[in-house]
C-alpha atoms as an extended CHARMM CRD file, in Angstrom:
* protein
*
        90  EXT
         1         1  UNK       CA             16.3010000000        0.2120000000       39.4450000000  PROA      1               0.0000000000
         2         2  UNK       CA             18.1510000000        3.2830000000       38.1500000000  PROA      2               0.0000000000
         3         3  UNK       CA             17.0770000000        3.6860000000       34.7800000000  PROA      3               0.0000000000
         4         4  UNK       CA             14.6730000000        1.2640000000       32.4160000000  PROA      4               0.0000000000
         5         5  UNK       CA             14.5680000000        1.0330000000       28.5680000000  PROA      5               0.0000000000
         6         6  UNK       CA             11.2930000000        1.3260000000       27.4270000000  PROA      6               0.0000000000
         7         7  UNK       CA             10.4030000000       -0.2960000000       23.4210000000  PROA      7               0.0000000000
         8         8  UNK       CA              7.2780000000       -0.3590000000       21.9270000000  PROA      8               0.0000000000
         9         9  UNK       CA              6.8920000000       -2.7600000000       19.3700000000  PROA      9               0.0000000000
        10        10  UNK       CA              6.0630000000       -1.3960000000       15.7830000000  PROA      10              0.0000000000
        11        11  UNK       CA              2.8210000000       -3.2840000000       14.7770000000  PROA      11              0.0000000000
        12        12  UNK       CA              3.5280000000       -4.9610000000       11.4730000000  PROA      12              0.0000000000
        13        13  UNK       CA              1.1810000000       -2.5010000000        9.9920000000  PROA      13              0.0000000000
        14        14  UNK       CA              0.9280000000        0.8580000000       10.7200000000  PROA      14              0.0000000000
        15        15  UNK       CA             -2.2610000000        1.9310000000       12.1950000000  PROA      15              0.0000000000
        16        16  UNK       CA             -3.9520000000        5.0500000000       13.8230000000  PROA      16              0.0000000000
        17        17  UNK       CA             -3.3350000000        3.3480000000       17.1110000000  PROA      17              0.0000000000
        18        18  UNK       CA              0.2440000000        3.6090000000       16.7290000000  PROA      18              0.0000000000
        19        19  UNK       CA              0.2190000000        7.2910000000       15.6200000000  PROA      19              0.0000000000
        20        20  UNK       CA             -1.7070000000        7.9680000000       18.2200000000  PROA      20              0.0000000000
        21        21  UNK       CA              0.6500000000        6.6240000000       20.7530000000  PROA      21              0.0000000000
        22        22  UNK       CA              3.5600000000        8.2430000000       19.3030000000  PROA      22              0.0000000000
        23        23  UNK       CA              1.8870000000       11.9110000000       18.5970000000  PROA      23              0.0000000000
        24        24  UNK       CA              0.9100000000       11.0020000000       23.1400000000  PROA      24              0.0000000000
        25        25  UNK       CA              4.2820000000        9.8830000000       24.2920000000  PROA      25              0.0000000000
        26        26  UNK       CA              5.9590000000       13.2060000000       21.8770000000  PROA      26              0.0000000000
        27        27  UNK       CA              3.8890000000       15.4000000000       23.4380000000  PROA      27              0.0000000000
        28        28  UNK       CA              4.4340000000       14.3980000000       27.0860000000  PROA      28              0.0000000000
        29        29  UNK       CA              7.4040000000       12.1890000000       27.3660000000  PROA      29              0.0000000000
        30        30  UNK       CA              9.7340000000       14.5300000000       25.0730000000  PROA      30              0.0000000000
        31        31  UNK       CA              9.5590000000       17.7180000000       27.1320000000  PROA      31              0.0000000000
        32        32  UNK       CA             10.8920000000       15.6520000000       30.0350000000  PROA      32              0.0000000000
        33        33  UNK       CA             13.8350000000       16.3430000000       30.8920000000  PROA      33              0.0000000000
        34        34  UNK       CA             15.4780000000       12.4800000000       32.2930000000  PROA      34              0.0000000000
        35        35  UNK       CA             13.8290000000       11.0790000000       29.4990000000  PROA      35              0.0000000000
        36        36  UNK       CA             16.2750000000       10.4410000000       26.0920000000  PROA      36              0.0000000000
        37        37  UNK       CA             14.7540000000        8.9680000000       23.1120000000  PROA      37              0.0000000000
        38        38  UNK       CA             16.9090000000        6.4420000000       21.3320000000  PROA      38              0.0000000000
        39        39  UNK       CA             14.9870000000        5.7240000000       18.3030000000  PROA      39              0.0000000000
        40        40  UNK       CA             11.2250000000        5.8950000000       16.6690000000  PROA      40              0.0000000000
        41        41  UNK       CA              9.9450000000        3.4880000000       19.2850000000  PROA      41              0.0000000000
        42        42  UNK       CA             12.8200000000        3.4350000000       21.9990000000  PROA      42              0.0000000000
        43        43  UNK       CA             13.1200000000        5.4850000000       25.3680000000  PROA      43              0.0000000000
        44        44  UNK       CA             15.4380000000        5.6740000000       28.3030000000  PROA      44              0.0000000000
        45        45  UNK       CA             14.0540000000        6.5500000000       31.5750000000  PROA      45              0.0000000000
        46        46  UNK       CA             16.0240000000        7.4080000000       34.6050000000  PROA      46              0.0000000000
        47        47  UNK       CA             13.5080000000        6.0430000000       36.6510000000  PROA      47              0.0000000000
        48        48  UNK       CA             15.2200000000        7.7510000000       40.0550000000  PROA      48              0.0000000000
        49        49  UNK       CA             14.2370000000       11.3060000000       38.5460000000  PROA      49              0.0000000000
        50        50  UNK       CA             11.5430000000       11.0980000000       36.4600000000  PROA      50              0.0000000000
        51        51  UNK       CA              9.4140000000        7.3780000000       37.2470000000  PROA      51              0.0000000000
        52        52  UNK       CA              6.1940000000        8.9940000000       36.0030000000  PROA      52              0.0000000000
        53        53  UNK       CA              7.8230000000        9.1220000000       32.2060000000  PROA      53              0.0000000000
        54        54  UNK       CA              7.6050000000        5.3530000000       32.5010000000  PROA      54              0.0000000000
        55        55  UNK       CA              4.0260000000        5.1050000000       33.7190000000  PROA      55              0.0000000000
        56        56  UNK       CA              3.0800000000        7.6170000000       31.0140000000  PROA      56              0.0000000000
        57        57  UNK       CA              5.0250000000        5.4780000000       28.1410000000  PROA      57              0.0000000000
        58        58  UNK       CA              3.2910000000        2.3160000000       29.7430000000  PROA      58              0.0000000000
        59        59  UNK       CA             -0.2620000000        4.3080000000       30.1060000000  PROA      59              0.0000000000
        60        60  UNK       CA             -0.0180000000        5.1910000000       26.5380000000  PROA      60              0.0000000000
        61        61  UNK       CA              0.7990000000        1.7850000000       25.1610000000  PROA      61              0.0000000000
        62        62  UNK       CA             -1.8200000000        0.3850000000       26.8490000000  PROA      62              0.0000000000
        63        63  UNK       CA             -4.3800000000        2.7560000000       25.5840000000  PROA      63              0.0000000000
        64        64  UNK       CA             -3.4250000000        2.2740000000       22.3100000000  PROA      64              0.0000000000
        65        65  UNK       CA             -2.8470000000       -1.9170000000       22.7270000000  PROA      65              0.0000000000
        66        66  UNK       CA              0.3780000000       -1.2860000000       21.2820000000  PROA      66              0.0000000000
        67        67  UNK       CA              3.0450000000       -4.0100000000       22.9490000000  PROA      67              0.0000000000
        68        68  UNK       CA              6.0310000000       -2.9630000000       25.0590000000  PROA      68              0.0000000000
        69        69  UNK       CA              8.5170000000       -4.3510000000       26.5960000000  PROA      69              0.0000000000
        70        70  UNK       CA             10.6090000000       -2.8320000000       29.5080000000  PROA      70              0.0000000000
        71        71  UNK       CA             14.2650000000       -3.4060000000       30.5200000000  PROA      71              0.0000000000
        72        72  UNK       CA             15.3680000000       -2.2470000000       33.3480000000  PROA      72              0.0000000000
        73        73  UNK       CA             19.0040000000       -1.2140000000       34.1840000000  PROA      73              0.0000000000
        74        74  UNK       CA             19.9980000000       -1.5940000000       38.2420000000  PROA      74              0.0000000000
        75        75  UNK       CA             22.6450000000        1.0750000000       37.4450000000  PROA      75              0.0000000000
        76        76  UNK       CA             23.1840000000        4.2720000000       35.3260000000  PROA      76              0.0000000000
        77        77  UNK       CA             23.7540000000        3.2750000000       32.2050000000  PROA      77              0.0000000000
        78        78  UNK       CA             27.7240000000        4.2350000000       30.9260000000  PROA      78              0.0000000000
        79        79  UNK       CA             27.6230000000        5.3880000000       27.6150000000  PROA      79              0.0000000000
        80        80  UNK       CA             30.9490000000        4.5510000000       25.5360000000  PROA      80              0.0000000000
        81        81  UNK       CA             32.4640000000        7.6950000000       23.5560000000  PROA      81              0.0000000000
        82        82  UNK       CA             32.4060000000        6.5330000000       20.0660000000  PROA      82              0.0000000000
        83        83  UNK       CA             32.3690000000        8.1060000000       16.2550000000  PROA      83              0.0000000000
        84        84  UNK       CA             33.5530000000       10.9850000000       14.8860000000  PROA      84              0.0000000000
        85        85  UNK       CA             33.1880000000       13.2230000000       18.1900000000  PROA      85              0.0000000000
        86        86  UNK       CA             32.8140000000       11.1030000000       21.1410000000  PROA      86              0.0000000000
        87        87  UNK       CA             32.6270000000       14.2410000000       23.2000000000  PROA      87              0.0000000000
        88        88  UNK       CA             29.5030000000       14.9990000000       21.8410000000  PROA      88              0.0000000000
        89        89  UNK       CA             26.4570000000       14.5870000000       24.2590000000  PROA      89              0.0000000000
        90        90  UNK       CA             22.8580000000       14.1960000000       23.5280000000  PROA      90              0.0000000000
């Protein structure tokens, strides 16, 4: 596995649980560097540089019994150019 896609499922209601999970996963997670975050709830992991981001993302879910799912991706992932300025990289 190269990299893995890591989604936590928004409970129907927002609860402290789920803030609390978020406020974890910014606070660790977002300082790393092979970890991007493509949306509120959505994270890509190279898992070959950085596989403790996932067990973090997974640790935190499960403290919080907030639902994830993982999909993982047996090669890097090849972003298409698109938009205005495909050149531009995250």
């Amino acid at each position: 596995m190269h990299s893995a896609i890591f989604v936590a499922v928004e409970p129907t209601t927002q609860s402290q649980e789920w803030f609390g999970f978020l406020d974890d996963a910014d606070k660790t997670v977002h300082t790393t560097q092979h970890v991007e975050r493509l949306g509120k709830n959505v994270w890509l992991v190279n898992f070959q540089n950085a596989p403790y981001a996932l067990g973090y993302l997974i640790s935190y879910a499960e403290r919080h019994a907030i639902s994830y799912r993982i999909l993982p991706l047996a090669d890097e992932p090849q972003w298409i150019p698109a938009g205005p300025n495909p050149g531009h990289s995250l």
